[in-house]
C-alpha positions as CSV (number, residue, x, y, z in Angstrom):
1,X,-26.5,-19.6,-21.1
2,X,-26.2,-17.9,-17.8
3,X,-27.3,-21.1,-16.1
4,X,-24.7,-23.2,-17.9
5,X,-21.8,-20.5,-17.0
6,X,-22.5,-20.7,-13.1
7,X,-22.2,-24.1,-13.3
8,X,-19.3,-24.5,-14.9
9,X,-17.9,-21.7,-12.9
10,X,-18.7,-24.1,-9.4
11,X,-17.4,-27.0,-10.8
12,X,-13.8,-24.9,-10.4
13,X,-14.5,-23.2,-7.2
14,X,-11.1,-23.6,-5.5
15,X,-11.3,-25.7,-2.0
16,X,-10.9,-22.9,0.4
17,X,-12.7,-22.5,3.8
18,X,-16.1,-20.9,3.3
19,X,-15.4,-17.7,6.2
20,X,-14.6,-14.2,5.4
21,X,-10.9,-13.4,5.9
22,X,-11.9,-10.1,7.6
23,X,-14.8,-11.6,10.0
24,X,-17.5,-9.1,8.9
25,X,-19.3,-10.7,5.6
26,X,-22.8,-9.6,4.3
27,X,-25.3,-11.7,2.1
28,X,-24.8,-9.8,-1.5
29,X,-26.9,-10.8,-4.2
30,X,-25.4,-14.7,-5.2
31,X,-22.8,-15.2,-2.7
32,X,-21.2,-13.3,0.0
33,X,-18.6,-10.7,-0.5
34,X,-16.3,-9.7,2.1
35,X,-16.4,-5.8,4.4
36,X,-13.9,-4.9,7.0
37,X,-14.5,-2.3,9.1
38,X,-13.1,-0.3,11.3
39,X,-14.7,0.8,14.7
40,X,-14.5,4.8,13.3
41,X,-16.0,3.9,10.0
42,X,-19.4,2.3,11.8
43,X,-19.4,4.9,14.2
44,X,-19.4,7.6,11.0
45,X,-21.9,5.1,8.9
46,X,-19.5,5.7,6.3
47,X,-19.8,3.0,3.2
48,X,-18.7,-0.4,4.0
49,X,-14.7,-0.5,3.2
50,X,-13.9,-3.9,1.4
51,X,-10.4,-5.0,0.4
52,X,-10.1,-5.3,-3.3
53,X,-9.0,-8.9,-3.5
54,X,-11.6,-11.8,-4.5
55,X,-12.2,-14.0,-2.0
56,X,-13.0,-17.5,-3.8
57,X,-15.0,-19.5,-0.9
58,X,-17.4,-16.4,-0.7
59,X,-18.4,-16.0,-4.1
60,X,-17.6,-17.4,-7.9
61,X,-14.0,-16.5,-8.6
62,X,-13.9,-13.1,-10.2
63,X,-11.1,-11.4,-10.9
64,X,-11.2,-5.1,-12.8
65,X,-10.9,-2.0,-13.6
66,X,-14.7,-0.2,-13.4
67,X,-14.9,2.2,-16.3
68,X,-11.1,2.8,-18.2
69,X,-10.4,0.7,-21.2
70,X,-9.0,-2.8,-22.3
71,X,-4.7,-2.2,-21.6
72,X,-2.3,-2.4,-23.9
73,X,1.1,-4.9,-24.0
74,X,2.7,-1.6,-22.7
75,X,1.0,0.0,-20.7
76,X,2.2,-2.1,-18.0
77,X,4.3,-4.8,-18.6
78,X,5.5,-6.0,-15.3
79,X,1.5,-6.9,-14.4
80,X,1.0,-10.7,-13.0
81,X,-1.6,-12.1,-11.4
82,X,-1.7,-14.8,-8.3
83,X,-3.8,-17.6,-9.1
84,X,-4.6,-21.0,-6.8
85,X,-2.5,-23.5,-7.6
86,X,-3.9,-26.3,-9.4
87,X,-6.8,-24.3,-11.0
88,X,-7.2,-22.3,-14.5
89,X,-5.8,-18.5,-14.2
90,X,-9.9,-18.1,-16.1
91,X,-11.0,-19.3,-13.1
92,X,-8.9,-18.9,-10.1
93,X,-7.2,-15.9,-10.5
94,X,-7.7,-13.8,-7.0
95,X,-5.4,-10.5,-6.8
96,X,-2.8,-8.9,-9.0
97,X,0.5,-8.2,-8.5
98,X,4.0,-6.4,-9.9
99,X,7.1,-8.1,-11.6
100,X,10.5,-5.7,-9.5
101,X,12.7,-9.0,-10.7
102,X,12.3,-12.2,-12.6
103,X,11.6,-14.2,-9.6
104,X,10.1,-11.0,-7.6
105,X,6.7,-10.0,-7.4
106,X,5.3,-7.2,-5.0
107,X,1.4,-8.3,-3.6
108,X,-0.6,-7.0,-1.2
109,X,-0.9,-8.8,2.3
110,X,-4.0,-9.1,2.4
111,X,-4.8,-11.3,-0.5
112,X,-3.5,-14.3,1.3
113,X,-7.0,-14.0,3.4
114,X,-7.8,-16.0,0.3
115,X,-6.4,-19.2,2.5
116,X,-7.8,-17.9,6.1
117,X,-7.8,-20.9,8.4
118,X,-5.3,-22.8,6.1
119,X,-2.1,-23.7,7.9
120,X,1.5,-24.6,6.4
121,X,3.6,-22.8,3.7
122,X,1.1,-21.1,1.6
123,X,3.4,-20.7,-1.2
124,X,2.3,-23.9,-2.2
125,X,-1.3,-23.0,-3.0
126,X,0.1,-20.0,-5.0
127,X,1.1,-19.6,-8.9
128,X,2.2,-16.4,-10.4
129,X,0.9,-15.5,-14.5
130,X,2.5,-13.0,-16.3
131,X,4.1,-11.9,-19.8
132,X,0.7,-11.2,-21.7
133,X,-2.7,-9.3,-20.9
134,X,-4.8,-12.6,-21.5
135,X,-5.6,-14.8,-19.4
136,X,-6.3,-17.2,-22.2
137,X,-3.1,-16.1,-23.9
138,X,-0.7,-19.4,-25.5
139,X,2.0,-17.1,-24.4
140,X,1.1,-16.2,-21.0
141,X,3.6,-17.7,-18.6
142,X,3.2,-19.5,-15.1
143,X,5.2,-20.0,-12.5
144,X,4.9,-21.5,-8.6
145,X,5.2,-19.3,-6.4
146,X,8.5,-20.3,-3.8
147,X,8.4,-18.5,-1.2
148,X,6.4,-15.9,0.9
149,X,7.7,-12.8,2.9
150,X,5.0,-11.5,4.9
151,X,5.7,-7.5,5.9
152,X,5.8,-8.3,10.0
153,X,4.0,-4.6,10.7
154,X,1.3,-5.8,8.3
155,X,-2.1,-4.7,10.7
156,X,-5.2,-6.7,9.0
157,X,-7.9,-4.7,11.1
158,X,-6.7,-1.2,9.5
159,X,-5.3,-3.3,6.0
160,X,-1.6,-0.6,7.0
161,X,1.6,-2.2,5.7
162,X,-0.2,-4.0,2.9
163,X,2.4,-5.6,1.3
164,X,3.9,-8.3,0.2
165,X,6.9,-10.1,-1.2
166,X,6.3,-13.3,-3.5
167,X,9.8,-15.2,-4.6
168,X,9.2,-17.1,-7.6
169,X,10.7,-20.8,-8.8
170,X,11.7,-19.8,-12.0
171,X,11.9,-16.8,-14.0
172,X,9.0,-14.6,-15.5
173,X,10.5,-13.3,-18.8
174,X,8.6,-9.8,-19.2
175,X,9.5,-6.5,-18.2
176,X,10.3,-5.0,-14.2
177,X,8.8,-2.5,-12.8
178,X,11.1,-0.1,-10.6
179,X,10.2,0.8,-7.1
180,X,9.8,4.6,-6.9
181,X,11.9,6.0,-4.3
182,X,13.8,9.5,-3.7
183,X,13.3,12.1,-6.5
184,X,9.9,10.6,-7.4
185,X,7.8,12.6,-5.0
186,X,6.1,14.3,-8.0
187,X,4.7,11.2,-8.5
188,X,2.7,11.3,-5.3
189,X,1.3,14.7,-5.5
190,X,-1.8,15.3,-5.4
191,X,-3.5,15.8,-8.6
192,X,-0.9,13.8,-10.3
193,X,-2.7,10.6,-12.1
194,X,-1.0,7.7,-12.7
195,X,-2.3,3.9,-14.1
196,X,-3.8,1.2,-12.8
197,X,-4.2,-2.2,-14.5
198,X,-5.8,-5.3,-13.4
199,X,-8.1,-8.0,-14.1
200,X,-10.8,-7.2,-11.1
201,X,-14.5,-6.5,-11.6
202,X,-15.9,-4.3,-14.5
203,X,-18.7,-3.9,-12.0
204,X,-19.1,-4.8,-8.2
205,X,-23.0,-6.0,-8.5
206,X,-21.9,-8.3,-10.7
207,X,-19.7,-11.9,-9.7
208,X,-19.5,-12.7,-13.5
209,X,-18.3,-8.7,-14.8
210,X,-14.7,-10.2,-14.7
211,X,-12.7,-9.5,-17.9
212,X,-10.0,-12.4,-19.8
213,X,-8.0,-9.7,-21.0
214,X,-6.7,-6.7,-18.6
215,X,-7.7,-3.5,-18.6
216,X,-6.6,-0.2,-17.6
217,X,-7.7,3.1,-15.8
218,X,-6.1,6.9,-14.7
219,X,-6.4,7.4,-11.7
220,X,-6.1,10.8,-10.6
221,X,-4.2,10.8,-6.6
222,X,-6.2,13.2,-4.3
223,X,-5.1,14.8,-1.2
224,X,-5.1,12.5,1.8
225,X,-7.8,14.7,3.5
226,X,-10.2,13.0,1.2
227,X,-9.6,9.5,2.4
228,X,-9.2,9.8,6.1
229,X,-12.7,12.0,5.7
230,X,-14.6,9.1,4.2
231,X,-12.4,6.3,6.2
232,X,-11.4,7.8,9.4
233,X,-8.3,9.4,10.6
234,X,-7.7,5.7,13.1
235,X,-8.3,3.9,9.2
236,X,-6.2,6.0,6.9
237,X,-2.7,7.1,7.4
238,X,-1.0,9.4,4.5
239,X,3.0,8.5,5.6
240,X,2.0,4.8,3.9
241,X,-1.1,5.1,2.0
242,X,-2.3,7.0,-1.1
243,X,-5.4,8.3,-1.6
244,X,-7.0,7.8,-5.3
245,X,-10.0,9.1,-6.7
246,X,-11.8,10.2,-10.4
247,X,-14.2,13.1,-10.1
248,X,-16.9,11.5,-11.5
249,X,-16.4,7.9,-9.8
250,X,-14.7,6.1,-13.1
251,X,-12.5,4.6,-13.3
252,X,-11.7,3.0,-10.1
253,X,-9.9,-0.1,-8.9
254,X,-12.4,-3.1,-8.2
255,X,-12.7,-6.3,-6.4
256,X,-9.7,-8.8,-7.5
257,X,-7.6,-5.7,-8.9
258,X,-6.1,-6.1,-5.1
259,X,-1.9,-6.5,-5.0
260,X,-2.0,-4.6,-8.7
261,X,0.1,-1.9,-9.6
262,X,-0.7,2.3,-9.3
263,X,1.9,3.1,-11.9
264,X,3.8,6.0,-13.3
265,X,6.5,6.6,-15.8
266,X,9.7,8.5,-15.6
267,X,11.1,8.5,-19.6
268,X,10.5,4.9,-20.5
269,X,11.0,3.5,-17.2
270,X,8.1,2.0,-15.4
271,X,7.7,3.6,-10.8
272,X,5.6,1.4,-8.7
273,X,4.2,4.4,-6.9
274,X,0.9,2.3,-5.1
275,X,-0.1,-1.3,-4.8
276,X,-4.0,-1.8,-4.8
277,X,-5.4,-2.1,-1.1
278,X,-8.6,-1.2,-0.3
279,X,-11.9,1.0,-0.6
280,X,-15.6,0.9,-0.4
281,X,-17.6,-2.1,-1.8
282,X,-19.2,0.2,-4.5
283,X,-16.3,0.8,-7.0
284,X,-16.9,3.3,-9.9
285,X,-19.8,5.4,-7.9
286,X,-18.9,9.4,-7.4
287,X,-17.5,10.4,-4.4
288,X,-15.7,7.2,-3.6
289,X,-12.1,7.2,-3.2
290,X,-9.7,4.3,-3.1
291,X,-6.3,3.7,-0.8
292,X,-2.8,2.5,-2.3
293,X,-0.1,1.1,-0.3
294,X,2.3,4.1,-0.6
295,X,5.9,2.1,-2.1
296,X,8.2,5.1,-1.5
297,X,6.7,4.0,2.8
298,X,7.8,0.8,1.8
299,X,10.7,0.9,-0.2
300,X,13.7,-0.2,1.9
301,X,11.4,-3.4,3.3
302,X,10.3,-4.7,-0.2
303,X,14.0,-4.1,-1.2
304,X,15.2,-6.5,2.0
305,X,12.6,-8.7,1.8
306,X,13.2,-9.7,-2.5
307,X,17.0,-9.6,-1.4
308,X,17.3,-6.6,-3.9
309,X,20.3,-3.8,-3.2
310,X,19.3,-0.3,-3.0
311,X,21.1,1.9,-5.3
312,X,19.0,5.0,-4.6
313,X,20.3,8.0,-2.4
314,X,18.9,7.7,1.1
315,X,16.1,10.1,1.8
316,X,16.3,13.3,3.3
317,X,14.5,15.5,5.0
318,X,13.4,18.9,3.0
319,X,15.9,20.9,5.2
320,X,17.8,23.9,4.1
321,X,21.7,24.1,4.8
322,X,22.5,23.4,8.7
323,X,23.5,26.6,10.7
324,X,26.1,26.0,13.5
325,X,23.9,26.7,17.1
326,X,27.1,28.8,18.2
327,X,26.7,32.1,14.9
328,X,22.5,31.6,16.4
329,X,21.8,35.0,18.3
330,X,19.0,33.5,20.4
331,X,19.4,30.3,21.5
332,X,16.9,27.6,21.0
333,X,16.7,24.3,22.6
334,X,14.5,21.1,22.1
335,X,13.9,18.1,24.5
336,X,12.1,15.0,22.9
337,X,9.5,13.7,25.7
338,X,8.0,10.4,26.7
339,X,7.1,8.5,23.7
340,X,3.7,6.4,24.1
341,X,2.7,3.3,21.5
342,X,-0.2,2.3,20.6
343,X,-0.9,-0.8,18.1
344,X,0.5,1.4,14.9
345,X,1.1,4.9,16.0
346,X,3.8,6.4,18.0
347,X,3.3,9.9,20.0
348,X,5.6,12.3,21.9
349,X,5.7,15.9,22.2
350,X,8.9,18.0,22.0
351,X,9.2,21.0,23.8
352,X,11.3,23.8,22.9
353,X,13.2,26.5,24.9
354,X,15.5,29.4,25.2
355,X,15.3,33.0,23.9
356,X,15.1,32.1,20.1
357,X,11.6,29.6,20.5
358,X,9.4,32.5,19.0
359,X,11.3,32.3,15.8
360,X,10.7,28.2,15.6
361,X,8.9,27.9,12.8
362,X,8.8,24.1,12.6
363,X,10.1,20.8,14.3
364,X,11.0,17.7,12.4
365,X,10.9,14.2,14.1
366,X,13.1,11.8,12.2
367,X,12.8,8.0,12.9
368,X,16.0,5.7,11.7
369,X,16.5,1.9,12.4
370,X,19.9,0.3,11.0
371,X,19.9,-3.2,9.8
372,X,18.7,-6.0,12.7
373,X,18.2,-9.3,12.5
374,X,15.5,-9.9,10.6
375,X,14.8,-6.4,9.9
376,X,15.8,-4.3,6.9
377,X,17.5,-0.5,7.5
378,X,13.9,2.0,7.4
379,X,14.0,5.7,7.4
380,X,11.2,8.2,8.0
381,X,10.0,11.5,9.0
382,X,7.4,13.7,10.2
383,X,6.8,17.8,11.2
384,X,5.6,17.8,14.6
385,X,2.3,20.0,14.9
386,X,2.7,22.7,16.9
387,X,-0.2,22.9,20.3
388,X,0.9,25.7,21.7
389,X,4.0,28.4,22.2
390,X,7.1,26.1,22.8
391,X,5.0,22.7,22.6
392,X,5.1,20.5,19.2
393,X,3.4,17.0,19.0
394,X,4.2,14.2,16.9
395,X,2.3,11.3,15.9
396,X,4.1,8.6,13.3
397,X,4.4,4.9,12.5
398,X,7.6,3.7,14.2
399,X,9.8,0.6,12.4
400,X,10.4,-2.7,14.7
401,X,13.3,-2.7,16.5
402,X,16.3,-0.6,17.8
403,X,15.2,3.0,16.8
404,X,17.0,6.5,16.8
405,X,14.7,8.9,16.7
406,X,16.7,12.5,16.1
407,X,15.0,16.2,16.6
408,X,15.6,20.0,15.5
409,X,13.8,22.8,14.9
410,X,13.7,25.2,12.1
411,X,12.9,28.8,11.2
412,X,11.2,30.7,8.2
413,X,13.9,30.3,6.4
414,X,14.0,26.5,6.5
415,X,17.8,27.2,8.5
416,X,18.2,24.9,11.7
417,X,18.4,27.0,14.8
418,X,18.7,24.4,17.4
419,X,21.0,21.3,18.2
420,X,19.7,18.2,16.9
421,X,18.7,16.2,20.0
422,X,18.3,12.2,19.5
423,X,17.1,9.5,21.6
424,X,17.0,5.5,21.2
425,X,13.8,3.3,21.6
426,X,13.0,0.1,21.4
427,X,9.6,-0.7,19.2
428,X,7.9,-4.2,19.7
């Protein structure tokens, strides 16, 4: 029987080139399953970090959840999954994915490592499923996939920005998933646990462990801390990731789970809080954690990118009411300093001055770009660290473009007790 199934299974092997999409592979069991690494996690022989997407050249097509239980038709309607074009959705099925619009899905970016080497408009080699939880399902629906919109700060060698925009030819008709945004930052808290679906491995020693109907797993979010501990600080970064782990190691996310959704609800509505990225190679064991593209990071791109208009409030700082600098007793003044780039990460230090510095209790760093061409408005922020009396540094993930970065300190009272300073920066 087993015999009989493998060969079946390579008679539908999609035509892709036999290479790894991340460049470090490793002979595993009956085919080769894909590992990137990063410099820091060799260096701290942490476990190999694989991307949960199934790469089909490597190894038979596979496509979930380890531990959790077979989902229901609501526990997450807007699922879909990207399959090759041209082959079964049994077969060829390679990451998951979210439903925002009828002819919108949210992926992950690195999913289209499926195609490495392939040239040309990959939207052609992709279909989207959706509107059941069976792959086999008379109902499920399938559509091609029309165009592609790849996130331009998408960096493959630490899998950051991974995220992706799929424009379909035709309508799914199933429900949408809204993106979380302001007012969801319960959501993200540590501790909170919210549910993932998808139709990756049931378990990662095993090619064939792939389910036809999807299942589903609570994931419990954990504090950042725990992922750039087993990853690396240079691997993981909080501002756009989440970090997800379950005490005892199941559930987890899997191989070919990849793109799926990290869902919570608010009433009946369905938030997109985390899209499926990466994590170790062994899914389900204890002490493993998992990483989530953080949507609420990502918001305002996926929005531009699927041509959607953002009705939410814009962001804001937690800052408590401004106080004029002229009714402050003791002045305070800050001066942003050179700002140094490297591939993702930004860093300056801000100095602070004047009689009223002792009573600076912390100094937030706000990053805005407006609309460009080509580029969608992005907002973010970040407390600056403080390294000694005076001297705060900050380290963040600048958009593209024209920036405006804008600076003020705070006291104990969360009152603003200097002037805001701002500069403008150009990011390439």
């Amino acid at each position: 029987m087993n015999g009989s199934r493998r060969a079946a299974r390579a008679a539908h092997r999609p035509a892709v080139p036999a290479r790894c999409p991340f460049g470090h592979c490793r002979s595993w069991r009956t085919g080769l399953r894909c590992r990137r690494m990063g410099t820091s996690v060799l260096a701290r022989s942490a476990p190999a970090v694989v991307t949960l997407g199934l790469s089909l050249a490597l190894a038979s097509p596979a496509s979930a959840i380890v531990g959790g239980r077979q989902a229901t038709p609501t526990d997450n309607p807007a699922q879909v999954g990207l399959v090759i074009r041209g082959q079964s959705a049994q077969e060829a099925l390679f990451c998951g994915g979210t439903l925002i619009a009828p002819q919108v899905v949210v992926s992950a970016m690195h999913c289209l490592g499926t195609f490495q080497g392939e040239g040309g408009d990959l939207a052609r080699r992709i279909d989207v499923i959706g509107g059941a939880i069976s792959r086999v399902d008379p109902g499920m629906q399938r559509v091609q996939v029309a165009s592609i919109v790849k996130h331009p700060q998408y960096d493959d060698q630490r899998t950051l920005h991974d995220v992706l925009v799929l424009k379909l030819a035709a309508p799914i008709n199933a429900p949408t998933a809204e993106l979380a945004g302001p007012g969801d930052e319960a959501l993200e808290a540590p501790g909170t646990v919210l549910s993932a679906t998808g139709w990756g491995l049931t378990d990662y020693r095993d090619d064939d462990s792939q389910p036809t109907v999807l299942k589903q797993a609570d994931i419990p979010l954990v504090a950042g801390s725990v992922c750039e501990s087993q990853f690396g600080s240079s691997i993981y970064f909080s501002e756009v990731e989440l970090c997800g782990s379950s005490p005892n190691g199941r559930p987890d996310t899997c191989q070919g789970d990849s793109g799926g959704p990290l869902v919570g609800r608010v009433g009946e509505a369905i938030r997109l809080v985390g899209i499926v990225s990466y994590g170790p190679a062994s899914c389900g064991v204890k002490g493993n954690a998992a990483v989530y593209a953080r949507v609420t990071a990502e918001r305002s791109w996926i929005l531009g990118a699927a041509g959607i208009a953002d009705t939410a409030p814009a962001p804001t700082a937690p800052a408590a009411p401004v106080v004029a600098p002229a009714t402050v007793r003791k002045t305070v003044r800050l001066r942003i300093g050179s700002i140094s780039c490297g591939a993702t990460t930004c860093r300056t230090t801000l100095r602070a001055s004047g009689s009223g510095r002792s009573q600076v209790r912390e100094v937030i760093l706000r990053a805005s770009r407006p609309a460009q061409e080509g580029l969608a408005p992005a907002k973010r922020f970040v407390r600056a660290k403080r390294a000694a009396t005076g001297v705060y540094r900050a380290s963040t993930l600048l958009p593209l473009g024209r920036v405006t970065l804008s600076a003020a300190a705070y006291n104990r009272d969360g009152a603003q007790i200097s002037p805001t300073v701002r500069e403008t920066v150009v990011v390439e």
